[in-house]
N, C-alpha and C positions, 0 to 999 in steps of 0.2 A: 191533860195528856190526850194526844191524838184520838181518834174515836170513841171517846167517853159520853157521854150524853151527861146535859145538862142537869136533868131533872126533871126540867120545866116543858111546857108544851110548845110548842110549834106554833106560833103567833097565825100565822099564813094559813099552814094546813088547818089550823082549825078552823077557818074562813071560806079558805075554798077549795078542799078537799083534795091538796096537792101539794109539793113545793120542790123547787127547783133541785135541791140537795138529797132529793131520796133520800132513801137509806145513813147516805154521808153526812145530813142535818145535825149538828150538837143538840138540837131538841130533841123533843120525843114527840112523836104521831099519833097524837090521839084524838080521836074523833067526838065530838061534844054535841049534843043533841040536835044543832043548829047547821054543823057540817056536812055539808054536802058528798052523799056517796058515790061512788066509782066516777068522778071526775076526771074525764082526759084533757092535760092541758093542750092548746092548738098550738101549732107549729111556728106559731111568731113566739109564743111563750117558750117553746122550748128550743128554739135557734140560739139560745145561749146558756140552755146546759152542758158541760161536760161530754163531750162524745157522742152529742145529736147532731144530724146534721141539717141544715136548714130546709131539704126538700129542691130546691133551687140549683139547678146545673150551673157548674163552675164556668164563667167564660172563659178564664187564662185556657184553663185543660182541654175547652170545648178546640178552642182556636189556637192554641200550640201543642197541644198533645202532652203536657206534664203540666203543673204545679208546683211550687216550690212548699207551697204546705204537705203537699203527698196524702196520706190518710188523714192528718191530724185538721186539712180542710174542712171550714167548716159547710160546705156546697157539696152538693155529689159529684161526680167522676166519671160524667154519662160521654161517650162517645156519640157523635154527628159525623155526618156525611162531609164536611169538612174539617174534619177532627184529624189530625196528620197522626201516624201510625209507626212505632215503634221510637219515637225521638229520643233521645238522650237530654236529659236537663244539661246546662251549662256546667264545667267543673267548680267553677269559684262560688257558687251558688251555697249559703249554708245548706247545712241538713234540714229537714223538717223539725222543727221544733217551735215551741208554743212565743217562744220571740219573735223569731226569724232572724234572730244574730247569732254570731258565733261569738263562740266564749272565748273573752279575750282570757284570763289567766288559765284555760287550759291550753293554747296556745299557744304562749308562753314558757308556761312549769311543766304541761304534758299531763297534769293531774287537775281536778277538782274536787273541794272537798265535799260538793252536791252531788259528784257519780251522775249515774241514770236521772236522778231529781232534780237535776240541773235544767234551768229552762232554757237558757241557749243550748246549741249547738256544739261538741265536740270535736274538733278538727284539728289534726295538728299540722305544724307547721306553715299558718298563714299569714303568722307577723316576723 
């Protein structure tokens, strides 16, 4: 069942005082004599956690003024002095979403049976 813990310990975090899945881990967190305390992992380590962002300014956004990933980018969103100001994305452009495609059956049917947890895109009427 979804957020249950395993039982068992955290292979990683007992190693090195950390792991990628926080809190969301099916393991459990515990610290063993040999584990290293208050470890922060560095920004290469966590450029591919969930909703970190890599530290690193986006070029698409730097140098068109939008993204097609939007927030869900995994770069920052820094404005430059050549950074174009107010742009509008393209319309055909999916939505932001963890694919970058739109979903073909809800464009289609109109529905999904993934909702919001759908990793595509939601858009009707593009086929």
């Amino acid at each position: 069942m979804p957020g249950e813990k395993s039982g068992e310990a955290c292979g990683f975090f007992l190693k090195s005082g950390w792991c990628k899945f926080g809190g969301e881990c099916r393991h459990e967190h515990i610290a063993g004599p040999n584990t290293p305390v208050g470890v922060i992992p560095d920004m290469a380590m966590m450029s591919g956690m969930p909703g970190q962002k890599s530290g690193e300014p986006c070029g698409f956004f730097r140098t068109k003024g939008w993204c097609r990933w939007g927030d869900l980018c995994k770069h920052e969103h820094i404005s430059g002095p050549e950074t174009p100001v107010g742009v509008i994305p393209p319309v055909s452009m999916p939505a932001a979403s963890p694919s970058g495609e739109a979903c073909n059956f809800f464009a289609r049917a109109g529905f999904c049976k993934w909702g919001d947890q759908c990793k595509h895109a939601h858009i009707a009427g593009i086929l």
